[in-house]
C-alpha positions in Angstrom: 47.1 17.6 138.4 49.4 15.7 136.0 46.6 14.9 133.9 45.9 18.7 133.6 49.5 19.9 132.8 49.2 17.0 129.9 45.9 18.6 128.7 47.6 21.8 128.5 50.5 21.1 126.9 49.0 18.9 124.3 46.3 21.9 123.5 49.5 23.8 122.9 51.4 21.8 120.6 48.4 21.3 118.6 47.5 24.8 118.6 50.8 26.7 117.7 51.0 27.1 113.9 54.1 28.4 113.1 54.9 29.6 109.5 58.1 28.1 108.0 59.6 31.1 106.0 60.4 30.5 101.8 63.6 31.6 102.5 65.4 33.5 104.7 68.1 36.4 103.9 70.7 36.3 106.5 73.1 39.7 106.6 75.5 41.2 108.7 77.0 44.6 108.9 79.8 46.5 111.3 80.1 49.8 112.9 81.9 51.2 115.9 80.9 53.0 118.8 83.4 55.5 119.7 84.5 57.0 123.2 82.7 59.7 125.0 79.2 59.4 123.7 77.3 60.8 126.2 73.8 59.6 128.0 71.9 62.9 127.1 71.6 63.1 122.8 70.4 59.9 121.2 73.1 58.5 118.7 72.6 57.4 115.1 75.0 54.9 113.4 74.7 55.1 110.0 75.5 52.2 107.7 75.5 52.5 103.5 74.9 50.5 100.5 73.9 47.2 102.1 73.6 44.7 99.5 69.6 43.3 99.6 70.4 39.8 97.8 67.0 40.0 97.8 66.7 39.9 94.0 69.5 36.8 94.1 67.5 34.9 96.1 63.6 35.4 94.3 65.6 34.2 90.9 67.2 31.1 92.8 64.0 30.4 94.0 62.3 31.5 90.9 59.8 33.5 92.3 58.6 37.4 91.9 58.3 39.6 94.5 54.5 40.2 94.2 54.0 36.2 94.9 55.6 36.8 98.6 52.9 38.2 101.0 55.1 39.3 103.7 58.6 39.8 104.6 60.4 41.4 107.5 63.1 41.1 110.3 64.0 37.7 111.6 66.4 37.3 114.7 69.0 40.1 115.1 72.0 40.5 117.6 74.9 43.3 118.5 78.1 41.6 119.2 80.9 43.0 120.4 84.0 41.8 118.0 87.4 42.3 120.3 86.2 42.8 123.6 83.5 41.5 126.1 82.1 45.0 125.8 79.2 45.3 128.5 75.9 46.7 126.5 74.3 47.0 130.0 75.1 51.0 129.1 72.7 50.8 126.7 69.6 52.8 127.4 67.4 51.9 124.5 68.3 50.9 120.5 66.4 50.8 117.1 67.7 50.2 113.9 66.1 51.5 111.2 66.4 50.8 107.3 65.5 52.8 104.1 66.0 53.3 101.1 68.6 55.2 99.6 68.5 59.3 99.7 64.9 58.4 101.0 65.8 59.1 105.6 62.8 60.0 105.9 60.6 57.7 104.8 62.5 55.1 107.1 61.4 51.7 108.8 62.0 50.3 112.2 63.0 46.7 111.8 64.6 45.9 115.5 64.6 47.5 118.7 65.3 47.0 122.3 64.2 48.9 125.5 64.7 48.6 129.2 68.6 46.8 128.5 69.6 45.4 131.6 72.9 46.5 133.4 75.2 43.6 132.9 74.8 42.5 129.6 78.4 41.1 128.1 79.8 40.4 124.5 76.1 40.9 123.2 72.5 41.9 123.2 69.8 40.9 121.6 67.2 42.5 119.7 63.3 42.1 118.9 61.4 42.5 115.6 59.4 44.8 114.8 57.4 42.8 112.2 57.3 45.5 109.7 57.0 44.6 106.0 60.1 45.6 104.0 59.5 44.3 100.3 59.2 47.9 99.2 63.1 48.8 100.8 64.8 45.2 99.9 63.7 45.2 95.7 66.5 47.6 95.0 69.7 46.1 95.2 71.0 48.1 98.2 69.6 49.9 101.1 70.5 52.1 103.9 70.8 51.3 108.0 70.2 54.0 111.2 71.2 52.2 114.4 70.3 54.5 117.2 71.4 54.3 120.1 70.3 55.8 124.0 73.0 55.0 126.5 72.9 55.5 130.2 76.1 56.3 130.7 79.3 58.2 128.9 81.1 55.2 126.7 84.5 55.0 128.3 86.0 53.4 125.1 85.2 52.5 121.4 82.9 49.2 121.1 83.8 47.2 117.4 80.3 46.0 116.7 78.8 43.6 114.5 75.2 43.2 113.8 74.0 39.8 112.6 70.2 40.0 111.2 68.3 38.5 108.9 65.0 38.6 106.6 62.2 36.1 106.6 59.8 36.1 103.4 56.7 34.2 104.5 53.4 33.2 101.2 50.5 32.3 101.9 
């Protein structure tokens, strides 16, 4: 038995390539949820003129864009700023990005479904593993958090969002 559970766990060590990013673009942006949204209409938050930085960071490490083969979301979390909010009244969320003047030609970069009920101070998000190059070359770039919640909000949530970008090259 022991000798099988080493097996295994040397097969996955050996096995599990993981990529180690060129860089990584770490952001954060804030927003508030305000009283009395209600569980029926789904919610957008919209956030404007985000810087990329990622122009700052090909020159640093002087690189171009077209020698990065992928680069998309990285680990993302809501916080709650003042309070120990509970985002356990959170249905479902996505946050979307796009360019600017350009809604509807939007990308998903995070979501989360199914939030459980007591979920304190913050909640955590998953990638989508979309590609963003063609959104981050201009220098700034829109954000739609949307938002689901299963019950009224009883009282305005500060938020902070806390993201980041991962460019990966072959």
């Amino acid at each position: 038995m022991i000798r099988v559970f080493l097996f295994i766990i040397l097969v996955f060590s050996f096995s599990c390539k993981t990529k180690t990013p060129l860089f990584e673009i770490f952001q954060e942006v804030n927003f508030t949820i305000p009283a009395g949204k209600d569980p029926i209409s789904t919610h957008h938050f919209l956030i404007h003129d985000i810087p990329s930085f990622l122009n700052q960071h090909l020159t640093e490490k002087q690189i171009s864009l077209s020698s990065i083969d992928q680069l998309y979301a990285g680990r993302g979390k809501i916080l709650s700023i003042y309070s120990n909010a509970n985002f356990g009244i959170i249905s479902k969320i996505s946050v979307w990005i796009y360019k600017k003047e350009d809604y509807e030609n939007r990308v998903e970069i995070y979501y989360r479904d199914e939030v459980p009920l007591n979920l304190n101070g913050e909640i955590k998000l998953l990638s989508t593993g979309e590609d963003v190059r063609e959104i981050l070359k201009d220098d700034s770039y829109e954000m739609d958090v949307e938002i689901q919640f299963k019950n009224f909000v009883s009282q305005p949530i500060d938020c902070r969002f806390t993201y980041s970008f991962a460019a990966y090259q072959e």
